[in-house]
N, C-alpha and C positions, 0 to 999 in steps of 0.2 A: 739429312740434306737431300734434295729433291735431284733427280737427276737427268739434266737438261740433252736436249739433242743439239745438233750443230746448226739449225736451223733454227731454233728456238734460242740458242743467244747469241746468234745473229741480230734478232728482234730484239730481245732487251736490251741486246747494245746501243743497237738503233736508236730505239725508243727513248734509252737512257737519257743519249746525248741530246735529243731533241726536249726530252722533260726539263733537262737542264739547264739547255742552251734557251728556252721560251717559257717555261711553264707547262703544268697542265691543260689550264683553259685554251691558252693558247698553242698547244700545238695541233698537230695532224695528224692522222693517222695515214694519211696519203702520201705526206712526207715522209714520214717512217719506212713507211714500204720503199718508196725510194730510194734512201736511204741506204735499206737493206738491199736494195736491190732486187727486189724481187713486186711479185705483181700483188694489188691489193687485197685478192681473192685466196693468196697463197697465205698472206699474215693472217686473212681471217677463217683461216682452215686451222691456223694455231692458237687465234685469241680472237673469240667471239666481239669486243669491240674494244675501244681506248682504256675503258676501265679496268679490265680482265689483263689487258697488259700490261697498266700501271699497277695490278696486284700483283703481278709475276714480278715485275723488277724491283718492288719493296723485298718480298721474298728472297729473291733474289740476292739484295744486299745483305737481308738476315743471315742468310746462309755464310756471304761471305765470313760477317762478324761472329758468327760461332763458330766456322770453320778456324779463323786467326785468333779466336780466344781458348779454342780448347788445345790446339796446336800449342800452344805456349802452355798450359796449364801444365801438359803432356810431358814437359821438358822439367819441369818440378816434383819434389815431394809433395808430401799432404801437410806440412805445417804453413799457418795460416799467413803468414807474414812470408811464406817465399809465393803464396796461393795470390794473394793480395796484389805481387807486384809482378807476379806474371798478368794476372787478368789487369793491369797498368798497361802493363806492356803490350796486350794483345788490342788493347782498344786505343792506344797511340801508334800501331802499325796501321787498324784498320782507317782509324781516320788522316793518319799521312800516308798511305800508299794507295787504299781505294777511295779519293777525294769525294768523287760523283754518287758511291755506294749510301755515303755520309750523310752526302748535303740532299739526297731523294730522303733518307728516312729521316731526314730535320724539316724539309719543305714541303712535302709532295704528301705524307698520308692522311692530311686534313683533307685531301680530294678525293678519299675513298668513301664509297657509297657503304653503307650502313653492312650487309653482310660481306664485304669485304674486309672494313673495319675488325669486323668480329674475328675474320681468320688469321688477318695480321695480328691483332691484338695478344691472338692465344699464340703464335709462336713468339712474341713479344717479351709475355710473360713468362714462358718457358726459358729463354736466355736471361732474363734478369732474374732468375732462380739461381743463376750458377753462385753470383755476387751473395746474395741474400745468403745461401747456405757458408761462402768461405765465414762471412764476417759471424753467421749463428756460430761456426764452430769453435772460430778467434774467441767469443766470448764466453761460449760454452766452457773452456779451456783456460781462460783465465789469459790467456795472451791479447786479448783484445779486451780495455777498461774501460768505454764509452762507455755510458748510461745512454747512450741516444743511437743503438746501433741504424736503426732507419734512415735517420737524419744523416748517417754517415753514407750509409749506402746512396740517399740520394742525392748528396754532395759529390762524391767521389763520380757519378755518372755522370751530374753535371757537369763537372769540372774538364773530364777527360772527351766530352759531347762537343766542348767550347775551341776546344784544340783546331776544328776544320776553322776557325772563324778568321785563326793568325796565322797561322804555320805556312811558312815559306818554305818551300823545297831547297831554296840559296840561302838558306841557312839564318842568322847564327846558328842556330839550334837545330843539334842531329836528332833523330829517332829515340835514337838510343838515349841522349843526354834528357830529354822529354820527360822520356819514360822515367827514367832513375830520378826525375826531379817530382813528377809525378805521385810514381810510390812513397816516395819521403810524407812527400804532402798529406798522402792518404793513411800514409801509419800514423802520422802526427795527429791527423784524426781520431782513427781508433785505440791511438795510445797515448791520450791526454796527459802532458808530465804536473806533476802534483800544481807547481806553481802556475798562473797563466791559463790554467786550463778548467776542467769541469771541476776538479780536486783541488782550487784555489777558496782555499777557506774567511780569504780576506774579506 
């Protein structure tokens, strides 16, 4: 995790809210500085232009979501079914608690210029490694029965990506009830019961 000064997320807060609240295209970089508070000459002492900003604050969010997936991983053994529903858990915290973190890395990294793309891309793929290896080992193990572990993995992201789309902070549904409804879904995935399922020989 990269490690920011006090003045530097100032900016991406800044920045955040304004990517949020207009878009990319349409925001300012002069707003932002505003914003922040500070003069235009000062954010561009920290980030060469809009671009170089709106890569810090994808980053940014990266950071957060592997910070709140490995935090919870942390609090787990290594068997793949308690692995499974913490990393549940860690990605139904990060998209109801950092809402903004969410909806940038759903909206905003189609506006990254081509080696931007690439840097975000590579720390991208390094946290979707974490998933990929619990469900290898589920399977490896004989605790996870998919025949389609990929298909699982990229359902289970899907799934818990779509959460920023409904989730209401007034409820019905707590964090926590989320999560645990969540995990169920995604074991039922990786552990298809005979009938109804991959192992439904009808």
């Amino acid at each position: 995790m990269r490690v920011l000064s006090p003045k530097q997320r100032i900016f991406i807060e800044a920045g955040r809210k304004e990517f949020v609240r207009n878009g990319y295209g349409s925001s300012s970089i002069r707003t932002i500085a505003q914003e922040a508070g500070v003069s235009l000459s000062a954010l561009y002492y920290h980030y060469k232009n809009k671009q170089d900003l709106l890569l810090a604050i994808l980053l940014d969010g990266v950071d957060t979501y592997d910070a709140v997936c490995d935090a919870e991983l942390a609090r787990v053994g290594d068997h793949p079914v308690e692995q499974i529903r913490a990393f549940v858990k860690g990605n139904v915290i990060f998209r109801t608690q950092f809402p903004e973190q969410g909806r940038m890395i759903a909206t905003e990294v189609r506006n990254l210029e081509p080696e931007g793309a690439r840097l975000y891309e590579e720390r991208r793929r390094a946290g979707r490694q974490r998933i990929r290896d619990i469900i290898d080992r589920g399977v490896a193990q004989g605790v996870f029965t998919t025949k389609y572990p990929d298909d699982c993995r990229r359902s289970i992201l899907a799934m818990v990506s779509a959460i920023a789309n409904w989730y209401d902070p007034a409820g019905p549904d707590t964090p926590d009830e989320i999560a645990e409804r969540y995990a169920d879904l995604s074991l039922a995935l990786l552990c298809p019961t005979v009938t109804g399922g991959e192992g439904d020989s009808r």
